[in-house]
C-alpha positions as CSV (number, residue, x, y, z in Angstrom):
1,X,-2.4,-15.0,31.3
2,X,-5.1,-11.9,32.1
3,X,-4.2,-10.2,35.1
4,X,-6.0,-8.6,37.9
5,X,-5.5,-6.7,40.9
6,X,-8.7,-7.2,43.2
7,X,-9.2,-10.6,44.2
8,X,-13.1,-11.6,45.4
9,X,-13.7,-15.1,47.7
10,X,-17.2,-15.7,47.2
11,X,-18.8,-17.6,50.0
12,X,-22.1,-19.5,50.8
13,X,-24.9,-18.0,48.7
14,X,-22.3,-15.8,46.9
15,X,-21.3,-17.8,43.6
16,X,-21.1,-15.7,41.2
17,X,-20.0,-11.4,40.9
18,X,-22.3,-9.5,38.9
19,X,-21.5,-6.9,37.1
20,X,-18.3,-8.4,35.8
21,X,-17.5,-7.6,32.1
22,X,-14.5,-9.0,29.5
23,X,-15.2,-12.3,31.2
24,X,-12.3,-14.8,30.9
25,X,-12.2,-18.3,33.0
26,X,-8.9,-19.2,34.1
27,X,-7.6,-22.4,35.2
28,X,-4.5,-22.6,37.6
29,X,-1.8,-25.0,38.6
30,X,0.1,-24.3,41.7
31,X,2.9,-25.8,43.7
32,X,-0.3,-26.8,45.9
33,X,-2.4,-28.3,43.9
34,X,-5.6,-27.5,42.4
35,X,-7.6,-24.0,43.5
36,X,-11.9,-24.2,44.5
37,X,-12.9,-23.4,40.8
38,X,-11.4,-21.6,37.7
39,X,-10.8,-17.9,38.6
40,X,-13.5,-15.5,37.0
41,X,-11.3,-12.6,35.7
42,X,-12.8,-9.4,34.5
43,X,-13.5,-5.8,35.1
44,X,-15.5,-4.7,38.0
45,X,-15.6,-0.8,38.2
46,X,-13.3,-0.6,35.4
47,X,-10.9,-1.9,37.8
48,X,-8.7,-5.8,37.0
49,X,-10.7,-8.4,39.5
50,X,-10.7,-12.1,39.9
51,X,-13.6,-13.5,41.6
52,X,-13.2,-17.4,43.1
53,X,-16.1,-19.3,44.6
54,X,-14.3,-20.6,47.5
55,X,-16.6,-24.0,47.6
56,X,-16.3,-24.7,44.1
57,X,-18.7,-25.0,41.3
58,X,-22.3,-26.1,42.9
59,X,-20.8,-25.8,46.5
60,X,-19.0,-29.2,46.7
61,X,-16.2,-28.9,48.7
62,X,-16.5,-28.7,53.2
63,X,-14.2,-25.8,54.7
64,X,-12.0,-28.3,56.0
65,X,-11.6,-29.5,52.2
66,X,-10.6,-26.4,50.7
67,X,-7.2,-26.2,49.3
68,X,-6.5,-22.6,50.8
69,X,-2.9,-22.6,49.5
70,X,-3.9,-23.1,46.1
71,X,-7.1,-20.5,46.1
72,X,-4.4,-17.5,47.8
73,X,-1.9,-18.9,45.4
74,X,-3.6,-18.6,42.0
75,X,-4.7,-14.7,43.3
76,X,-1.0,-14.3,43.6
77,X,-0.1,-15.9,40.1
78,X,-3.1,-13.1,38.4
79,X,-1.1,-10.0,40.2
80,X,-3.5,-9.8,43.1
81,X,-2.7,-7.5,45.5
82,X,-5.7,-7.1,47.6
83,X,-8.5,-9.7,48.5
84,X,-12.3,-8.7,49.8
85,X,-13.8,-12.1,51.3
86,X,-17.5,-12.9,51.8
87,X,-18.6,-15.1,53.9
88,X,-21.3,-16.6,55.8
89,X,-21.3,-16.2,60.0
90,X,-23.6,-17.0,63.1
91,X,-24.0,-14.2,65.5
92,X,-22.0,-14.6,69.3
93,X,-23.6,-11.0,70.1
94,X,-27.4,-10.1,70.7
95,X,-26.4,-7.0,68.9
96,X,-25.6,-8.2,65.9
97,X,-28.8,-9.7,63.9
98,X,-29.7,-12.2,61.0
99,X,-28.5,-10.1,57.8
100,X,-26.5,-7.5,59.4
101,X,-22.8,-6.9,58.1
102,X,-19.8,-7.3,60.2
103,X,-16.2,-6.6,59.1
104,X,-14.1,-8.1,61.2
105,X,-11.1,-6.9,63.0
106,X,-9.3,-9.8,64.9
107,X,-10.0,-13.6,64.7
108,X,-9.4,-16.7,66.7
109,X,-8.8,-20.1,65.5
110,X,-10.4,-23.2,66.5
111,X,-9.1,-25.0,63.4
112,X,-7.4,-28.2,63.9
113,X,-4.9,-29.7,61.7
114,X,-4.9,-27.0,58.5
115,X,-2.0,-26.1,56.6
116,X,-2.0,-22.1,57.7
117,X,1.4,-21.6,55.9
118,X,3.1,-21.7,52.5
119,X,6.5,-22.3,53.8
120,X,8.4,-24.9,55.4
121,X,10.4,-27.9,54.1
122,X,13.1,-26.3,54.0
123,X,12.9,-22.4,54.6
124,X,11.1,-20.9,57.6
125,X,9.2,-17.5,57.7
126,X,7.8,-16.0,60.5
127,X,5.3,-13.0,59.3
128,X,3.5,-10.5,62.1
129,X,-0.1,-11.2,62.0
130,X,-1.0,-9.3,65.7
131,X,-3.3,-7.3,63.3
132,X,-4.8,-10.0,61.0
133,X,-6.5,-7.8,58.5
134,X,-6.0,-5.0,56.2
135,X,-7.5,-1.7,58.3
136,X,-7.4,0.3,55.0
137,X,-9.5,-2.5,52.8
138,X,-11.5,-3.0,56.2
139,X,-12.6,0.6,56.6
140,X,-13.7,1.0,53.0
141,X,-15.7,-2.0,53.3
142,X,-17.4,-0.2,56.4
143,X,-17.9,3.1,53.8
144,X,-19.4,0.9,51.2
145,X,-21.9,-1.0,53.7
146,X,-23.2,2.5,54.5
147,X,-23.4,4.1,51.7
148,X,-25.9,1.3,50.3
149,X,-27.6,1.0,53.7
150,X,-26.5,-2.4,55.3
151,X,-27.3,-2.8,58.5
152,X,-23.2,-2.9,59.1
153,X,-20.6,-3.2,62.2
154,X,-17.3,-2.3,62.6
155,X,-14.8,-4.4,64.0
156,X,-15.0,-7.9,66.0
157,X,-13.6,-11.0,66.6
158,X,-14.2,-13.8,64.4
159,X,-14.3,-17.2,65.7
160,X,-12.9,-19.7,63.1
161,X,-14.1,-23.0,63.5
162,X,-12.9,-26.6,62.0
163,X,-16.8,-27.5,61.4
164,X,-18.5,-28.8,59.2
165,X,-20.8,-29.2,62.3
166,X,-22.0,-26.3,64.1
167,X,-21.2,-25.6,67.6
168,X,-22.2,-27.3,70.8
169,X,-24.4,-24.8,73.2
170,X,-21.0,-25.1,75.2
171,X,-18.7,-24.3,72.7
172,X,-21.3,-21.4,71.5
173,X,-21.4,-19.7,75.7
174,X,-17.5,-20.3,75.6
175,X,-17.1,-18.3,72.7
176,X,-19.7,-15.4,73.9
177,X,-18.1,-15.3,77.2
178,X,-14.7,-14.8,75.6
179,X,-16.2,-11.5,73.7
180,X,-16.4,-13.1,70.2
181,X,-18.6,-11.7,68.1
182,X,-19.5,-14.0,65.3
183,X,-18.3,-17.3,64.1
184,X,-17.6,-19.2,60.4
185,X,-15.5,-21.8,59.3
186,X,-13.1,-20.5,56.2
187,X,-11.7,-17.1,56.5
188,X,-8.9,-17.8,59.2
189,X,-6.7,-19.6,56.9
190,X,-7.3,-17.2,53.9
191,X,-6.2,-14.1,56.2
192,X,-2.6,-16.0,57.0
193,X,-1.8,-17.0,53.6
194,X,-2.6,-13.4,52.1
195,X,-0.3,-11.8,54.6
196,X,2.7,-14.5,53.5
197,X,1.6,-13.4,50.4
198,X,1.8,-9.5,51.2
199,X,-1.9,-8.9,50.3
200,X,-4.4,-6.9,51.8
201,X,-7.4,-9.0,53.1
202,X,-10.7,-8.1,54.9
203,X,-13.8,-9.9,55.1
204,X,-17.7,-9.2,55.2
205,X,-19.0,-11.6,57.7
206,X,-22.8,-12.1,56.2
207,X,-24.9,-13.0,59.4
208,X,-27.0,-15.5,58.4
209,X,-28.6,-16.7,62.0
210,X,-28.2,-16.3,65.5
211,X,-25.6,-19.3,66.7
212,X,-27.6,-21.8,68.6
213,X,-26.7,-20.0,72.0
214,X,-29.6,-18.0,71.3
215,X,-33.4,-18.5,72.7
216,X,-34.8,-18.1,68.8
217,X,-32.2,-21.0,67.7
218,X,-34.6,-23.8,67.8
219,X,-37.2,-21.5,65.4
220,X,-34.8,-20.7,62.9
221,X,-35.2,-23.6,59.8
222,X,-32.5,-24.3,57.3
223,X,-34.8,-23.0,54.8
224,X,-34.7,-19.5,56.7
225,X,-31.1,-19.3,56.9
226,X,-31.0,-20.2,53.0
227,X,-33.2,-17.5,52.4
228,X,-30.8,-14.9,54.5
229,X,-28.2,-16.5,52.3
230,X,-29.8,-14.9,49.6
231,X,-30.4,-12.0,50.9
232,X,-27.0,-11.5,52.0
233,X,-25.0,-12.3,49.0
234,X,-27.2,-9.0,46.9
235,X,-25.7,-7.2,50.0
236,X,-22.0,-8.4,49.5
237,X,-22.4,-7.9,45.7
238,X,-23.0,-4.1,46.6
239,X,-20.6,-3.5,49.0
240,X,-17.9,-5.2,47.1
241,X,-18.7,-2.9,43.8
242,X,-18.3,0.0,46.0
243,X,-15.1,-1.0,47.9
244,X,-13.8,-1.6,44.4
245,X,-14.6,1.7,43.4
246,X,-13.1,3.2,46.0
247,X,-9.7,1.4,45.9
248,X,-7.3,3.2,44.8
249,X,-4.8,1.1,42.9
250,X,-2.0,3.5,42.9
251,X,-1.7,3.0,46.5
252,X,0.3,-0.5,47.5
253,X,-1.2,-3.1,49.6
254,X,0.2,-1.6,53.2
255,X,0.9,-5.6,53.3
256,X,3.3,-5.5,50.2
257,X,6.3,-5.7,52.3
258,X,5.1,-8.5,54.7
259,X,7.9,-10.8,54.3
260,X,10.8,-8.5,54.2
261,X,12.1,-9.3,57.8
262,X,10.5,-12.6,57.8
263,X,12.4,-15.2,56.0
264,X,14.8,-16.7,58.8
265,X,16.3,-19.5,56.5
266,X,20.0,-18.5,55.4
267,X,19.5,-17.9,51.1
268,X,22.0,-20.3,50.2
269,X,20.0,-22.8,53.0
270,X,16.9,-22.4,50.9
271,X,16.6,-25.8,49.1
272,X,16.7,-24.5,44.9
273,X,13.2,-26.4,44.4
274,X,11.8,-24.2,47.0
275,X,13.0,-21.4,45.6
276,X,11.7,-22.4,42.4
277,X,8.3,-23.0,43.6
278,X,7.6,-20.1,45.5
279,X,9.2,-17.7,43.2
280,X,6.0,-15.5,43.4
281,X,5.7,-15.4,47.3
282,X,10.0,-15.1,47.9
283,X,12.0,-14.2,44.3
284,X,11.9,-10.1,45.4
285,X,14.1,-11.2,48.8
286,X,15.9,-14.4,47.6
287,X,17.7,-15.3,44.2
């Protein structure tokens, strides 16, 4: 199996990486089931990547329907030790405009009924999350948007919504008034799993649109936001091959030891299966 260490989540408008050479497709089985799409794995940089469309080939599958367990799972199976998400957002902030860049800093979860976790059944794990993305991977996202001239912000909360319907002009003035600054439907779930797996994870929230709290909502047309869509993935595509350029590999994840003091299940109460499965995620702290 090839191996990387950079793991891409492509969102809406952002299918594909170029720039990626000694292409191989890989297909995954995991204790969860099937990932989005076969990984892409190749060089990026001259650096090991694997790039996943989270929606799947043709953008088929609704947030709520991704298999997020599977998608942070195969990463971990390639040797993936940090992830750089892209992703589509609505702005919660006057300030932040159609096609500007925001990278993220804290989220909050209006998710109903996801799995957010890769244990239980038989072994529970409690890991910190106060701090819900990498600050290292975060700040040389923020480097990168400069240096190729994105319009970008640094830090803000992230609303993560169940969807696949947009908000209600309620829900919209209840997340403003809380100090949210933009709001998606995917990335939540994908920040939790990395931790458990003691990756780095930071996301580029790609504002498509103001969220419909805004006076200009009812001018904006789907074909608009497509085109920002656009727009926005040629930005992700450059900030991504200058964060990878700037990663320094000899550096571990400051996440690769997320799980040390977070497995509360006994060893010998760990069911053998389970220790089995998640080999990948546990084997380094239980035998």
């Amino acid at each position: 199996m090839p191996e990387a260490r950079i793991g891409i989540i492509g969102g809406s408008g952002l299918y594909d990486m170029a720039g990626l050479e000694h292409v191989q497709h890989v297909a995954l089985e995991t204790p969860f089931g099937d990932p989005s799409a076969k990984f892409v794995v190749g060089t990026l940089a001259g650096k090991p990547v694997a790039f996943l469309a989270r929606h799947g080939e043709g953008h088929k599958l609704l947030p709520s329907e991704l298999n997020f367990r599977a998608n942070i799972f195969g990463f971990k199976l390639l040797g993936v030790e940090h992830i750089l998400s892209a992703s589509a957002v609505g702005s919660l902030k006057e300030d932040v405009h159609p096609l500007d860049v925001l990278i993220p800093d804290q989220f909050i979860d209006r998710t109903r009924g996801r799995i957010s976790t890769f244990f239980g059944n038989g072994i529970a794990v409690h890991a910190e999350f106060s701090k819900p993305f990498c600050a290292r991977l975060s700040k040389l996202m923020v480097e990168a948007g400069r240096k190729v001239d994105a319009r970008i912000h640094e830090g803000g909360t992230y609303v993560c919504m169940e969807g696949p319907q947009f908000s209600t002009l309620a829900e919209s003035e209840l997340y403003r008034s809380w100090g949210a600054h933009v709001i998606g439907m995917t990335n939540l779930q994908e920040a939790k799993l990395a931790r458990e797996a003691e990756m780095s994870y930071a996301t580029l929230a790609l504002v498509t649109d103001y969220d419909c709290w805004h006076s200009s909502h009812e001018s904006v047309t789907v074909a608009q936001i497509i085109e920002n869509l656009q727009k926005n993935a040629e930005t992700a595509r450059q900030i991504i091959v200058e964060t990878v350029k700037n990663l320094n590999l000899d550096e571990p994840s400051p996440h690769a030891n997320a799980l040390q003091y977070a497995i509360i299940t006994q060893p010998d109460h760990i069911p053998e299966n389970i220790k089995r499965d998640l080999a990948p995620l546990i084997g380094k702290y239980v035998k």
